[in-house]
N, C-alpha and C positions, 0 to 999 in steps of 0.2 A: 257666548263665553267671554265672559270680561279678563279686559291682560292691560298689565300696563310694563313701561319700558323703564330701566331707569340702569345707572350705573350699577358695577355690581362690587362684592366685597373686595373681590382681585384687583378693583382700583380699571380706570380706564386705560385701552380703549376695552377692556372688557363690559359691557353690558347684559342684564337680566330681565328677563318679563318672566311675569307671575302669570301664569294661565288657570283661572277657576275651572273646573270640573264638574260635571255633577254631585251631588253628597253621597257618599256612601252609609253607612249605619253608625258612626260617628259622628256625623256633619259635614261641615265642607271641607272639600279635598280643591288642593292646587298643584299644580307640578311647574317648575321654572328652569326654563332653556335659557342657559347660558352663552353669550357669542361672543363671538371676535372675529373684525374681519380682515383677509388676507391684502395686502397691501392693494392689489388689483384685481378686480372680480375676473374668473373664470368659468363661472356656472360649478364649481368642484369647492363640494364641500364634504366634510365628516361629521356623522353625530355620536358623543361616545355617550354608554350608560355605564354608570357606577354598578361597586358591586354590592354586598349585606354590608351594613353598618358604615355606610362611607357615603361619598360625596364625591363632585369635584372640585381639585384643587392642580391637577393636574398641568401645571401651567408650559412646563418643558417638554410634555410629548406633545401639547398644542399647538408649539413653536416649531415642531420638527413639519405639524401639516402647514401651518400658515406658511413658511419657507418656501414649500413645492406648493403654493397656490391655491389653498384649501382654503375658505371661510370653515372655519370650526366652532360647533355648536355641543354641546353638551346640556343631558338634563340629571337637573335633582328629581329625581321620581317622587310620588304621592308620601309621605311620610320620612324624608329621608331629608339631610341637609337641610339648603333653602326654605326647602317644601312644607318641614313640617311644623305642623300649629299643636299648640297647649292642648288644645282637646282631642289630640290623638295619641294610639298605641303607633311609636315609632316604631317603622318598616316592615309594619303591619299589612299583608294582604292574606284573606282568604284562596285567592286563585291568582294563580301568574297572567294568566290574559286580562286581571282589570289592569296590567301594566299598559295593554295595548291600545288605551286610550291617551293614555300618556303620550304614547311615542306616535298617535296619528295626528295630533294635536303639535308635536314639532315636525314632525314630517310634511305636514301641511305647510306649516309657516315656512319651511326649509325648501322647499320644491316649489308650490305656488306663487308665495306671498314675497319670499328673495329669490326666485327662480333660478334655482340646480335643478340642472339635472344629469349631474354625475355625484352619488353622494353613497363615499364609505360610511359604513355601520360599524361602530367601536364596540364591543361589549367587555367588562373585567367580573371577573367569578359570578358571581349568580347574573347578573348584568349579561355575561356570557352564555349564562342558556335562556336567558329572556327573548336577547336579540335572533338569537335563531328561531324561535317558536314564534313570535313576531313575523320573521322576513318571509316565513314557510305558509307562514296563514295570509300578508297581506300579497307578498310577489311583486314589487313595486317596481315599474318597468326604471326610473330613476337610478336601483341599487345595483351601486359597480360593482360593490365589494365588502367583503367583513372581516374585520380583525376580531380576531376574540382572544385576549390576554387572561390565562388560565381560566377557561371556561368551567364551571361548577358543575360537570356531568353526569355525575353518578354523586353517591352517599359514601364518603370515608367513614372509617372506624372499623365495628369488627363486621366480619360477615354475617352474623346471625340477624345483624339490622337490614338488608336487604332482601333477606328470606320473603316469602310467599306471606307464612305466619304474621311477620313482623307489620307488611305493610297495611294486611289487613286491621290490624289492631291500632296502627294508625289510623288509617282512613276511620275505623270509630269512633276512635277517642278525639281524634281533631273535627270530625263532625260536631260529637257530645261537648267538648270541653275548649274550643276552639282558644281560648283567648290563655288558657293553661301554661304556666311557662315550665319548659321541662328542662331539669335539674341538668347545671354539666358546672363541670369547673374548665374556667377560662385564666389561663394562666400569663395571659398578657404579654409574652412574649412575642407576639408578629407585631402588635401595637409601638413597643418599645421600641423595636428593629428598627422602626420606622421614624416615629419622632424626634424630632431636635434635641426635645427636653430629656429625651432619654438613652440617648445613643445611637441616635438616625441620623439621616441628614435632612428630614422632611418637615417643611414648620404648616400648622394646619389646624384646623377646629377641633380640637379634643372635647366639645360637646357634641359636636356633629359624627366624630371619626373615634367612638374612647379607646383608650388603650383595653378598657375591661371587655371590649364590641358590647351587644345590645342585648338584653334575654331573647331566647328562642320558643316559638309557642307552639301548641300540639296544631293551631289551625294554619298556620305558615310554614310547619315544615311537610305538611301534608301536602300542601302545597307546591313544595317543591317535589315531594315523591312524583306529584302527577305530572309535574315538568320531565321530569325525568323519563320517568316512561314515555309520554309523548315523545322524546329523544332518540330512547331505547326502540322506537317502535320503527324509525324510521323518518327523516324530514326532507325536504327535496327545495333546499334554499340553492338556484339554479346562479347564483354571483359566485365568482371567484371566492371563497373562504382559506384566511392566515389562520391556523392556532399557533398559539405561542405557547409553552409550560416551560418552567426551570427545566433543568437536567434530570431533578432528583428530590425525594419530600424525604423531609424530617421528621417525626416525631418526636416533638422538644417538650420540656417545659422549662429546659433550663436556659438563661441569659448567655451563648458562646457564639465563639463567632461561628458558628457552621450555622445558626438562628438568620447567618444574614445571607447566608450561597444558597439556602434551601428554598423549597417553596414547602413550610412549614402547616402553612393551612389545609392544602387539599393534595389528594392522593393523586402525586403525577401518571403512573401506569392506569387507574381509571380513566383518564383525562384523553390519554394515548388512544384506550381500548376504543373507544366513544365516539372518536373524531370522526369517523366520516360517515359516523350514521347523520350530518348536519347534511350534507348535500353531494353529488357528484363530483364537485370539483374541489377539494380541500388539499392545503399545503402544510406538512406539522412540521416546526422548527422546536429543538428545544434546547434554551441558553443554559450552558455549564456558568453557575454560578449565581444562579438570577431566586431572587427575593418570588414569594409569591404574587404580588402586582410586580408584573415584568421592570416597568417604565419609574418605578421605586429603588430599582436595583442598585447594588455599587457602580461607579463609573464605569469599571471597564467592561460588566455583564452588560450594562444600561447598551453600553457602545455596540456592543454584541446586537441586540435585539435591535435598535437602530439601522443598523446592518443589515438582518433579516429582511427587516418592515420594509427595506429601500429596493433589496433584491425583487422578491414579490411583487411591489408597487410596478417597481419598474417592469417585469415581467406582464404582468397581468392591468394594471389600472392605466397604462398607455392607451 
């Protein structure tokens, strides 16, 4: 597996290696681990994963681990961000476990290669149920702990989409027609929320992160059905687990300020229902006022979940 090192977009001391992959039915695949390292090594570090349609840029909840002693790593996954090349369908996967090559290949380098071996698991919305089904299948004696900042648990919208009926006719149709994109309107409001250019406060790659997010296809969201149920079925990740969700989900399409207290993307009481079918030991906090990416929020939710994150740590990652 060829990788090389090199400074990263974030500007130094951030740094990025590009790690090759096997090909998949596109061609070649790469994923790029992102680092930075904590003033003084402690063997403690964090890996975070992005969620759909995103990256990291996340440079201020980085700050929060580097401060308490963390080397912090992040990856662009296969198609995403850094990651992805000209000849592919962005954030494109068939099955959520080819992610799990991905994250053996920083885990590697993270435990082995810079030797932690105390290392939180970050995961944000789909990123959030990756990393579970991950830590459940691999059990990595290294993993202290996992945050998951609005984990993607279930399927919002209306109920008839979670039906028996419904999933079966996915699971055909995204067999049949995998690469199919299925019709929705996206009305760009969480994108906005977010951006500098549009009434955020977050400056960031809007080719990599668009305001419009990225089409959705019948063989990726099948995909995630089956993540889901692997969920729903029961996981037993044996590390201390944080969920984080807002207070409360919107259903918007219009530009107000309640677009920016909400967590406007996913349905917070799914999110709720869900949590502890991740493992034995889970802690669900949730911020009155917080943005769907917790660590995007206005200041004083931001402070809020800072808060949390500090309670927990201290509790459990001592």
């Amino acid at each position: 597996m060829g990788h090389a090192q090199s400074p990263d977009i974030l500007g130094p001391p951030w740094e990025a290696e590009t790690i090759t992959l096997p090909p998949d039915d596109e061609g070649p695949v790469v994923v790029t681990l992102v680092r930075r390292r904590a003033d003084r090594p402690t063997g403690r570090a964090v890996l975070h994963v992005h969620g759909f349609a995103d990256y990291f840029f996340h440079t201020e909840y980085a700050a929060w681990w580097l401060e308490r002693g963390y080397d912090f790593y992040a990856v662009d996954l296969r198609k995403y961000g850094r990651s992805i090349r000209p000849h592919q369908t962005p954030t494109y996967v068939a099955d959520l476990h080819e992610y799990f090559a991905d994250l053996d290949v920083a885990w590697w380098r993270i435990v082995q290669r810079d030797a932690h071996d105390h290392v939180v698991l970050s995961g944000h919305s789909t990123g959030g149920l990756t990393v579970p089904l991950w830590a459940d299948a691999r059990q990595p004696p290294e993993l202290a702990g996992v945050v998951l900042n609005s984990p993607w648990f279930d399927l919002q919208g209306a109920p008839w989409m979670r039906t028996p009926v419904a999933g079966a006719l996915l699971e055909r149709l995204g067999r049949a027609h995998p690469h199919r994109e299925i019709p929705r309107d996206v009305s760009g409001v969480y994108g906005r929320s977010l951006h500098v250019d549009h009434g955020g406060d977050w400056e960031y790659d809007l080719r990599w992160k668009p305001v419009e997010s990225y089409p959705v296809r019948l063989g990726w969201l099948r995909a995630i059905r089956r993540g889901h149920a692997e969920l729903h079925a029961g996981l037993s990740v044996l590390a201390p687990v944080l969920v984080l969700t807002s207070a409360s989900t919107l259903h918007t399409v219009e530009m107000s300020d309640d677009a920016h207290t909400h967590d406007i993307v996913l349905d917070v009481p799914q999110i709720r229902r869900w949590t502890t079918s991740v493992g034995p030991h889970v802690t669900y906090v949730a911020i009155d006022g917080a943005r769907h990416d917790l660590v995007l929020s206005r200041p004083e939710p931001r402070q809020r979940v800072y808060e949390a994150l500090g309670r927990w740590g201290g509790a459990y990652l001592a």
